[in-house]
N, C-alpha and C positions, 0 to 999 in steps of 0.2 A: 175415857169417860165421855159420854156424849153431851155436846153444849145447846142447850138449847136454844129457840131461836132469840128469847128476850135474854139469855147470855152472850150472844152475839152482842144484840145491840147495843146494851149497856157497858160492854167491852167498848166497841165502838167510841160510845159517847164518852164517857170514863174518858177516854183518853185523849179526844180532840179538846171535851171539855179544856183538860190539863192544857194540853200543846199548844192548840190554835182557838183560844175561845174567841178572840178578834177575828178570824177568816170571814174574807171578806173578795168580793170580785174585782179582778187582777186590771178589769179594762179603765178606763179612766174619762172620769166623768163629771160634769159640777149639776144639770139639773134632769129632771125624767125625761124629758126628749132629748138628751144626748146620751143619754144610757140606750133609751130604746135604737136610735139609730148607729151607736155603734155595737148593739148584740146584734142584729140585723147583718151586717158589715161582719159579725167575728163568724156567721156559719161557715163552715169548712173552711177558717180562716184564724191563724192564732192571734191569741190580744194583742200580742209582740206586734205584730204587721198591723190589729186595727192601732192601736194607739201612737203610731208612729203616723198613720193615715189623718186619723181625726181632728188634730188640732187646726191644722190648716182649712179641712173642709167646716167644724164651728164658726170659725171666725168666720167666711166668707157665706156660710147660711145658718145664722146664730136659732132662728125661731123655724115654727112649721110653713109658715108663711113666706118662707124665704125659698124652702124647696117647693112651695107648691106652684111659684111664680118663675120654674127656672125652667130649663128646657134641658135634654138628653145631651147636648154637644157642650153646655158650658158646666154640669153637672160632674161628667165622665172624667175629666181628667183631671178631679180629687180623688178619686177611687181605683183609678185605673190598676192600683200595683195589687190591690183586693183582689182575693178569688171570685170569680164568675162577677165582674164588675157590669157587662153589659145588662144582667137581668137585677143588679143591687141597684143598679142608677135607674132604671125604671119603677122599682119599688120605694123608690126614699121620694122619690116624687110622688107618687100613686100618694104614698103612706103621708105626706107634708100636706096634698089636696085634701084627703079625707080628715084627718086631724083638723083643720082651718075651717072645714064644708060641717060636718057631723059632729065633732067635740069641740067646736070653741076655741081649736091651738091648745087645747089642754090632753094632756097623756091618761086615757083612762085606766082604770083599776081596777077592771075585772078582767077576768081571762075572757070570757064569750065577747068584750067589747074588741078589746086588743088584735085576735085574731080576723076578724073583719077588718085590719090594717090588711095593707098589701106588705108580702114579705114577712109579715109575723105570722107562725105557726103557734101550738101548744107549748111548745120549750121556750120560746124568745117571750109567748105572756107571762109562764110560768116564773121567769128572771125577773122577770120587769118588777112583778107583782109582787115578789119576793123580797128582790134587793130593796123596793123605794119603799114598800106598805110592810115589809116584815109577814104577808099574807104565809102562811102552812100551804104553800105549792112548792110542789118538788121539779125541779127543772132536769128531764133527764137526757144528758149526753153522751158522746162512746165513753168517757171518763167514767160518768155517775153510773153508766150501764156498766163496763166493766166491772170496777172495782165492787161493783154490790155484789156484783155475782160471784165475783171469788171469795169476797170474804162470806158470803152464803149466808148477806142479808135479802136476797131473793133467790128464788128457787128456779131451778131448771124448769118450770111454766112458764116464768117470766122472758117470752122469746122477743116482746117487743118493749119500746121505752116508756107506753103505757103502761104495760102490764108490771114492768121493775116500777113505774112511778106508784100505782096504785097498796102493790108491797111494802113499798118505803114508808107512803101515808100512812099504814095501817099500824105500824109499828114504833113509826117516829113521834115522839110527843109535839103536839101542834107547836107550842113554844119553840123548839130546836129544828123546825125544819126546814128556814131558812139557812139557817148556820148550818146544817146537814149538809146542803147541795154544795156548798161550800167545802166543808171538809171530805166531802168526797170525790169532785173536782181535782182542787188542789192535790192531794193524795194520789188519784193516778195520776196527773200530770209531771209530778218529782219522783214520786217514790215507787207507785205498781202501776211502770210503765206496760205499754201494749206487748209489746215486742223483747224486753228485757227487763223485770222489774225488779228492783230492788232488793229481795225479800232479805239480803245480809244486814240490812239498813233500818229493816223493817218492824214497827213494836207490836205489829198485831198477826204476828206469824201464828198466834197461840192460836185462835180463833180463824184462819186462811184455809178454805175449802182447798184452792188454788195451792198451797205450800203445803200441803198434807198431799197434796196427790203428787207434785214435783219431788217431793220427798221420798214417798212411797218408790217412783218410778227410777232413785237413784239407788235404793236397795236393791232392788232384785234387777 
């Protein structure tokens, strides 16, 4: 029987509802400028490595004000064990200047402001704006990217993480799309791994583009 696409979702939902209604972002944080500067810090870089990095570097530049008065050599080696450290330690200064100069030391809340940060793209406002405002932005990463696509809550169109974010908007009710990026995150990250995923483990095999065609390919 063919499931449709709001059978998907609601599959989806249905179910994180149940499991993970608390999901929530794994990095670790107490106010909006240390969320934003450690998503900044977690690209191509797991939480695990930022949040072992961060606490030392808070304490030693707690406000925006603190990086924007610091320079590259006393900066760098808080960061250093982070992936691509020498162009983050240029961006957490850029981004501490601008923050101090342009907003007041305060974290703004729209995406078109955020990305005028240095080091904030579309994904890193899209978190930001999501986790601290609860805002309906879908944050899409290889995770969010992945996992939509296999379980065939976006369509082979969707070749880039605009075009899966734009899909997810349409479908996800504005209320749960915070909690969405979350449950979908988290979910490829334990369960429908890149490389070996889950799917013995798996409650949403019913509904898996992805485990219908692994299936398929073990038949014949």
């Amino acid at each position: 029987m063919r499931i449709t696409i709001k059978q998907r979702y609601q599959t989806v939902i249905d179910y994180f509802s149940e499991n993970a209604p608390n999901a929530e972002t794994e990095l670790l944080y107490d106010t909006p400028f240390q969320l934003l500067v450690a998503v900044v810090l977690s690209a191509q870089c797991t939480d695990k490595r930022v949040n072992l990095t961060t606490p030392a570097l808070f304490a030693a530049f707690p406000t925006p004000k603190h990086l924007a008065d610091t320079d590259f050599d006393t900066l760098f080696p808080y960061i250093r064990s982070i992936s691509y450290p020498n162009n983050k330690t240029k961006h957490l200064i850029g981004l501490g200047k601008m923050l101090v100069e342009k907003f007041n030391s305060q974290v703004p809340m729209t995406v078109d402001e955020l990305v005028q940060l240095p080091g904030v793209g579309r994904k890193t406002a899209n978190v930001i704006t999501s986790v601290i405002d609860e805002q309906p932005n879908m944050a899409v990463d290889t995770h969010v990217f992945r996992v939509s696509a296999r379980l065939g809550l976006t369509t082979p169109k969707a070749t880039t993480p605009l075009a899966a974010e734009k899909q997810l908007i349409k479908y996800l009710p504005p209320a749960l799309v915070h909690k969405a990026h979350h449950w979908l995150i988290l979910h490829g990250r334990y369960v429908c791994l890149a490389r070996s995923p889950k799917c013995g483990t798996c409650a949403l095999t019913s509904i898996c583009k992805y485990y219908k065609k692994q299936a398929a390919k073990t038949v014949t």
